[in-house]
C-alpha positions as CSV (number, residue, x, y, z in Angstrom):
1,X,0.7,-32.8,73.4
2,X,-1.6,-32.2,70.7
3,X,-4.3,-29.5,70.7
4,X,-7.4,-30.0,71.0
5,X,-9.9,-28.4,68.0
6,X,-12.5,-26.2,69.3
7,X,-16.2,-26.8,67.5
8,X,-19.0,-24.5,67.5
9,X,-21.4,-26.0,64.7
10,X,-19.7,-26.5,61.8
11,X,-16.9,-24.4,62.4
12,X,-13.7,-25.5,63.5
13,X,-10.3,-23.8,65.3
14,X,-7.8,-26.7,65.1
15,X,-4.8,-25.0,66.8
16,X,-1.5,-23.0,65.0
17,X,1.1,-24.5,63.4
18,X,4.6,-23.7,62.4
19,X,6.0,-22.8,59.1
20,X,9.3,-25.1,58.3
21,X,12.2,-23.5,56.8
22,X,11.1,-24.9,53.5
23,X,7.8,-22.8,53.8
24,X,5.7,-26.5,54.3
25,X,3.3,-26.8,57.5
26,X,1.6,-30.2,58.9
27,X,-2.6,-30.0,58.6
28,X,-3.4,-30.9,62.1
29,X,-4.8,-34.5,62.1
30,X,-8.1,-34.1,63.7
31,X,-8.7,-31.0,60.7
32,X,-7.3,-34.0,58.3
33,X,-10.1,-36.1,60.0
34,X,-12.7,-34.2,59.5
35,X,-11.7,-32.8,55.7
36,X,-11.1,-36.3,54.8
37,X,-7.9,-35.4,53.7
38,X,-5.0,-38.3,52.8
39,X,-1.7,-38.5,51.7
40,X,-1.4,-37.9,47.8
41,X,-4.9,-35.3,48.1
42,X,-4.3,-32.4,46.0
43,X,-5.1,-29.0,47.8
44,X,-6.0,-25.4,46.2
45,X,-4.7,-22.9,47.9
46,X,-6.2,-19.6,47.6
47,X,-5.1,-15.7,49.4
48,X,-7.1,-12.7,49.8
49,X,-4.6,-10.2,50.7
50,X,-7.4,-8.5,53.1
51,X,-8.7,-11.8,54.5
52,X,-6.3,-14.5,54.4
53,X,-5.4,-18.3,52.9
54,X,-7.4,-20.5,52.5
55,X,-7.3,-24.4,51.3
56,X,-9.7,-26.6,50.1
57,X,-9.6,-29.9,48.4
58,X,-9.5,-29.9,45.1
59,X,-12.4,-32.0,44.1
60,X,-14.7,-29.7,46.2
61,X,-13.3,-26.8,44.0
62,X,-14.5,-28.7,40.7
63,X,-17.9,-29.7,42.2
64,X,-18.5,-26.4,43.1
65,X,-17.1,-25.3,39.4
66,X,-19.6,-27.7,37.9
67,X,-22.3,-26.3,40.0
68,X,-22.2,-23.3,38.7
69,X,-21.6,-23.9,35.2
70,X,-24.7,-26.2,35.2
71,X,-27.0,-23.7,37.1
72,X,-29.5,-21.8,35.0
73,X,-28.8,-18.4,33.2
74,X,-31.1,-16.4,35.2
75,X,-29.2,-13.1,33.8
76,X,-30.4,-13.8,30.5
77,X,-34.5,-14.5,32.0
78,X,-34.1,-11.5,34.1
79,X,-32.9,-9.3,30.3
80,X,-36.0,-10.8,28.6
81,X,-38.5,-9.9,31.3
């Protein structure tokens, strides 16, 4: 029987899951659900050796790129002031 994920806010425990012999794991479905994440999605995976893996889709990773590449230079306002 499937876990059930535990919610406090906007943060989420959705269970473990095991690592196949070919390294792959299954993304529980309700964390699928609520990720919006469907077959043929491309994930980023990224490691901090001191706090872990994490994944995130990788349109969220561009939007958030963007974002900061269109935000103002406020390095340069604080140099001039």
């Amino acid at each position: 029987m499937a876990e059930k994920a535990h919610q406090n806010g906007d943060k989420y425990l959705f269970g473990t899951v095991r690592v196949g012999e070919k390294g792959q794991i299954v993304i529980p479905k309700q964390c699928r659900e609520v990720f919006d994440i469907k077959p043929g999605d491309t994930l980023l995976i990224l490691g901090d050796k001191a706090q872990g893996i994490g994944i995130v889709k990788q349109e969220k990773m561009i939007e958030f790129a963007r974002a900061i590449f269109a935000a103002p230079n406020t390095e340069a306002e604080d140099d001039e002031q």
